[in-house]
N, C-alpha and C positions, 0 to 999 in steps of 0.2 A: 476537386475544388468544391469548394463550400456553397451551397445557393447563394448566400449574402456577398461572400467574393465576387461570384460569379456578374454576381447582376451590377455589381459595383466596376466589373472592366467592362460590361457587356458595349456592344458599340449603341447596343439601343438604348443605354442608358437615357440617352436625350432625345429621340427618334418620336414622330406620330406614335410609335405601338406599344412605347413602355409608360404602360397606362397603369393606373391601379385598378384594383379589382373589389371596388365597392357599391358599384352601380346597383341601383335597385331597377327590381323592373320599373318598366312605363308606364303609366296610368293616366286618367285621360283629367285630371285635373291643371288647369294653366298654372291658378298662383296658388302661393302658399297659404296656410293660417298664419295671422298675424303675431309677430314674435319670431319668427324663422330671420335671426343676424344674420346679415353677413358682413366679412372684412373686404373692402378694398383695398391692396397695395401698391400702388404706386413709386417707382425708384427715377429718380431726375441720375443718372448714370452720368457717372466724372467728376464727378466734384463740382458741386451746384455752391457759387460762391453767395453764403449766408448774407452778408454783408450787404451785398449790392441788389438784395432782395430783399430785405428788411431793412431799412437803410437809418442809421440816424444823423439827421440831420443839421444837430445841434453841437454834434461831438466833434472837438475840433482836431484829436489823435485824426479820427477818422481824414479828415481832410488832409492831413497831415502828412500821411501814410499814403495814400493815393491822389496826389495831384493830378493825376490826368484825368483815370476813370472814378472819381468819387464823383456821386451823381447832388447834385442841386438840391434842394426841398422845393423850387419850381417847376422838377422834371419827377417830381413824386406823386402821391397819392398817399398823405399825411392822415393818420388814425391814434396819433396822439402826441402831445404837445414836441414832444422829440422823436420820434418813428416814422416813417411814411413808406410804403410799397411803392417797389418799381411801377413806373407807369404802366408797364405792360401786363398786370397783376390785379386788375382792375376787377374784373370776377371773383377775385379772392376775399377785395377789399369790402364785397358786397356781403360776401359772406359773414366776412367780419362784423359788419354793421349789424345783420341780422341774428348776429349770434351763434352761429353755424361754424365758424372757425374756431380753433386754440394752435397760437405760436406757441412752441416748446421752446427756450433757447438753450443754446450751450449742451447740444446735445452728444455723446462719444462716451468713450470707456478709457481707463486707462491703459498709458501706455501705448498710445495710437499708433498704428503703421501706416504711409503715406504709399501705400503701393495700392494702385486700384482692385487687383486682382486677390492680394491677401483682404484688403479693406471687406470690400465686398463682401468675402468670402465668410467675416465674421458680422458684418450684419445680417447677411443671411442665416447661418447655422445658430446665430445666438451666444457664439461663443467670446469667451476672454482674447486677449491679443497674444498668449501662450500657447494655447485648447487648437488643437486642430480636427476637426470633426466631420464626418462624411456624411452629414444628413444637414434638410434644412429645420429650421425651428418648425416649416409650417408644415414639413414632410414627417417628424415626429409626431406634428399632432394630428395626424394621419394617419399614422402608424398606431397610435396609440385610441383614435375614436373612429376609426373607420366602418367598422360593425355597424354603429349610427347611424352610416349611411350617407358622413358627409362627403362630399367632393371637391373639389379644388382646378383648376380651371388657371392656366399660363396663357393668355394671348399673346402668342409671338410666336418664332419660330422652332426655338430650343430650349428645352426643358431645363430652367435654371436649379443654381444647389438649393435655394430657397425650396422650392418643391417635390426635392426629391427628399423620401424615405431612408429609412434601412429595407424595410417589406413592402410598400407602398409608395406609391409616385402619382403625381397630377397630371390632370391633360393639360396638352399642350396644343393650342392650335389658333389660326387668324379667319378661319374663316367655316360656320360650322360645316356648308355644303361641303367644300372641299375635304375634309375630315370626313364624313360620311361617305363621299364617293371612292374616296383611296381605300375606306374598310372595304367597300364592297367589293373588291378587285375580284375579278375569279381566281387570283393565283390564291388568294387566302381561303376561301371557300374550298380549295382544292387541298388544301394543307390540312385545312378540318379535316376533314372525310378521309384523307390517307392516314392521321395521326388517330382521330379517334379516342375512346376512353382508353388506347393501347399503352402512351405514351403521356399517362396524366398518374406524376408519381411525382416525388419527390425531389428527383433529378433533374440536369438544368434545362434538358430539352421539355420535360412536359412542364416544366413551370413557364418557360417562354410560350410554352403550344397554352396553356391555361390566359396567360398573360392576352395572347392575341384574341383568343373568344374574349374576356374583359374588355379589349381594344375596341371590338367591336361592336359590343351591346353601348359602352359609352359613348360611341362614335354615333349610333342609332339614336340612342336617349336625346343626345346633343340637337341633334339632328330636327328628331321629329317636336319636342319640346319647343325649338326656338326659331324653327322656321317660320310660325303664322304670325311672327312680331315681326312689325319693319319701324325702325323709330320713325319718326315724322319732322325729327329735331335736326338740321344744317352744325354736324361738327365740322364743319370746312374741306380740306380737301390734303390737310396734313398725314402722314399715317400713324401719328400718336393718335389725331382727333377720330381716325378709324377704327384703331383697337378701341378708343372708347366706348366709341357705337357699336362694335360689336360686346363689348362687354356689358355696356346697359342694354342691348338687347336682350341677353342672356337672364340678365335679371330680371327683366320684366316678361320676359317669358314663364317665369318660376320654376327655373329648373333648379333641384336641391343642391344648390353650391353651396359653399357657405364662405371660401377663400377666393378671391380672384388676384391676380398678378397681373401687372403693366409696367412698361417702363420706356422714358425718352431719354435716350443719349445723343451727345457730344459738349457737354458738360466739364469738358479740362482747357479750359478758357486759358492758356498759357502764355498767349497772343492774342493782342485785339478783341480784347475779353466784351468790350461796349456794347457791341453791334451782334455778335455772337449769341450773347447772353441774354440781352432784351429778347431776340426773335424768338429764342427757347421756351422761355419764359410766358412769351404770347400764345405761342400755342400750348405750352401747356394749363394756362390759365383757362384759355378761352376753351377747351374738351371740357377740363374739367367742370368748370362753371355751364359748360350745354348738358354735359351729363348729370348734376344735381339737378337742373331741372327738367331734365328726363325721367327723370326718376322719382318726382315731387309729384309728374303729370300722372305719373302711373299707380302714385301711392306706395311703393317699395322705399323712398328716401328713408322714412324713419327707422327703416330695420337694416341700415348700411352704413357702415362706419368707413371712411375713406383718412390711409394713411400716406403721409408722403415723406419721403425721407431720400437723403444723398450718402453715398458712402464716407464723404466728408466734405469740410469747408475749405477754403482757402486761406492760404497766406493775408493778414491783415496790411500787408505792404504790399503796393504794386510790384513788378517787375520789368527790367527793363524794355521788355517787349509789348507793354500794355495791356500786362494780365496779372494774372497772380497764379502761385503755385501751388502744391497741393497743402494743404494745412489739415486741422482736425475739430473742433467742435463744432456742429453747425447747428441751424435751427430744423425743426421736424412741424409738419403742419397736420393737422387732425379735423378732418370736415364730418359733421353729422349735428342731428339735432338733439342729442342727448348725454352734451358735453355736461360733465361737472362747473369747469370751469372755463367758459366761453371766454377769448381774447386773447391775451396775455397771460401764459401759466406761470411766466415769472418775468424775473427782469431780464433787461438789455443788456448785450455781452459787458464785459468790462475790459475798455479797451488800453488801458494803462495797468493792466493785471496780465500780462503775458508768460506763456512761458517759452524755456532756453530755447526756444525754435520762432519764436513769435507768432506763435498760435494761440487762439482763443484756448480756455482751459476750460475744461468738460464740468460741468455741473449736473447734469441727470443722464444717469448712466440708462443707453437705450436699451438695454434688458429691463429696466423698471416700466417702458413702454410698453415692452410683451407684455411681462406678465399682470400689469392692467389688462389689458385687453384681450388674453387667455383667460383670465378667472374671472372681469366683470362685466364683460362684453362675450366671449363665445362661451363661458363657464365652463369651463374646462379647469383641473388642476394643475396651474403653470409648472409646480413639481416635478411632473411627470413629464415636461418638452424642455423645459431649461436648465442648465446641469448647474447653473449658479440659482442661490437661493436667497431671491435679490426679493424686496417687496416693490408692489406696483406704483405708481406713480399719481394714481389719482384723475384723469384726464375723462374716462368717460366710469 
């Protein structure tokens, strides 16, 4: 079997130890020089219904289409004479005022697939609705600048396709101690010492024995880097708002990341979409809005780009359950202070332009989000991670 096969069925594919191997050593500096990016990603998992988040309130299809769950403009937080954010978005809308945000709307590719698990699958790898692909975009660009010395960093439990490689994979992990204590097991120390330089060859067993020394020096770096930070900031008591605290610890510790991964699901609002969605919606406002000013305090905001995206939108018509179903273009939101174009990157869906499914119809294809923010934000040649050769989008 081929190493690439290999590691592509291996069970560690998604495990604590299938790490990459680009860690540098430790060195006793906390932050970085200024100019060290990074990306935040952020995914609202299920299909985060566009509409009832950006909401306009002017539009009467809109009210039309949704009698039950179309939300007021006195249950809004209005930001322009026809738009207003869900109330529970209130962080965002701060954002917004300060400049700090850009709505993307009409966000998808053609040809949409409503299945979460294909969706997904291509926003992560970056790929066409055709392309089937076993890496993600941010695992290519891994694969591809890793020498560099950058890293990548999944808070959560299992290593998504977004972060994995063909040669190279991200860490994955919720909590840095625990990560470090499981490298330390004696049983792997034991495996060192029996394997040795005997079994560091080409073959799948010393690339897994090479992979677990990686495991472990990253688990160390992780470790000793971000342990003397404790934010001081109340993200609540959610554990979306905990992965954030741990990921803005992370960062303000300065460890050389340069990708981080998050995400909140239960987002397929099929049923009783109202009450579902708001609560979502609050907590992930209210992280994200603790962690930009966690990060303000700490002086790392300006060199972080936070993106947030859903696999897609919903049906612009209720259903009879009081939700809506899966649909396809949605809006994407981009927080940092060094947007091109802060606000509104364009217009409001058009919602008398439907297509045969009645779905909103895609206007900025999200591969033109990569590769903005591959060539003008990580500088990187988007060429070389996205196999369509799409121009950027403009955004930061």
């Amino acid at each position: 079997m081929k190493r690439r096969d290999f590691i592509k069925n291996s069970a560690l594919a998604s495990s604590l130890f299938f790490v990459p191997g680009f860690v540098k050593a430790m060195d006793d500096q906390l932050s970085l020089p200024s100019g060290f990016r990074r990306l935040v990603i952020i995914q609202l998992a299920g299909g985060n219904d566009g509409l009832n988040t950006i909401v306009p309130f002017t539009n009467d299809i809109y009210y039309k289409e949704r009698p039950s769950i179309a939300i007021r403009q006195n249950n809004l937080l209005p930001f322009t004479d026809e738009l207003g954010f869900n109330k529970n978005l209130r962080a965002l809308k701060e954002l917004y005022d300060s400049g700090e945000l850009t709505i993307i709307n009409d966000v998808g590719y053609p040809n949409p697939d409503r299945s979460h698990f294909r969706a997904t699958d291509i926003w992560h790898t970056g790929s066409s609705s055709d392309e089937q692909l076993s890496s993600g975009w941010i695992g290519r660009y891994l694969d591809g600048y890793a020498e560099k010395s950058y890293h990548a960093v999944e808070i959560g439990h299992a290593l998504s396709l977004l972060m994995k490689g063909a040669e190279r994979n991200a860490v994955v992990t919720r909590d840095a101690g625990l990560l470090h204590k499981i490298s330390a097991d004696p049983y792997f120390e034991r495996i060192e010492r029996f394997n040795g330089d005997r079994h560091l060859s080409e073959h799948n067993m010393g690339y897994l024995y090479q992979t677990m020394v990686d495991a472990r020096q990253s688990a160390n770096y992780i470790y000793e880097k971000s342990k003397v930070v404790n934010s001081r900031f109340d993200y609540g008591n959610s554990a979306f708002g905990k992965q954030l605290k741990t990921l803005a610890e992370f960062i303000n510790s300065g460890l050389e990341t340069t990708v981080y991964y998050a995400s909140l699901g239960g987002f397929d609002t099929h049923a009783r979409q109202a009450g579902a969605q708001d609560s979502l919606l609050k907590v992930y406002s209210e992280a994200v809005g603790t962690m930009v000013k966690d990060l303000k305090a700490n002086n790392t905001f300006n060199d972080t780009l936070i993106l947030t995206f859903s696999e897609f939108g919903r049906r612009v018509s209720q259903n009879a359950a009081l939700g809506t179903d899966h649909g396809a273009a949605n809006n994407v939101f981009v927080i940092g202070n060094q947007l091109r174009k802060p606000g509104m990157f364009n217009s409001a869906p058009d919602l008398a332009n439907l297509d045969e499914n009645g779905d909103l119809v895609y206007e900025v294809d999200f591969r033109a989000i990569y590769a903005n923010i591959l060539e003008d934000w990580l500088g990187v040649d988007k060429g070389a991670i996205l196999t369509s050769d799409i121009a950027g989008v403009g955004v930061v």
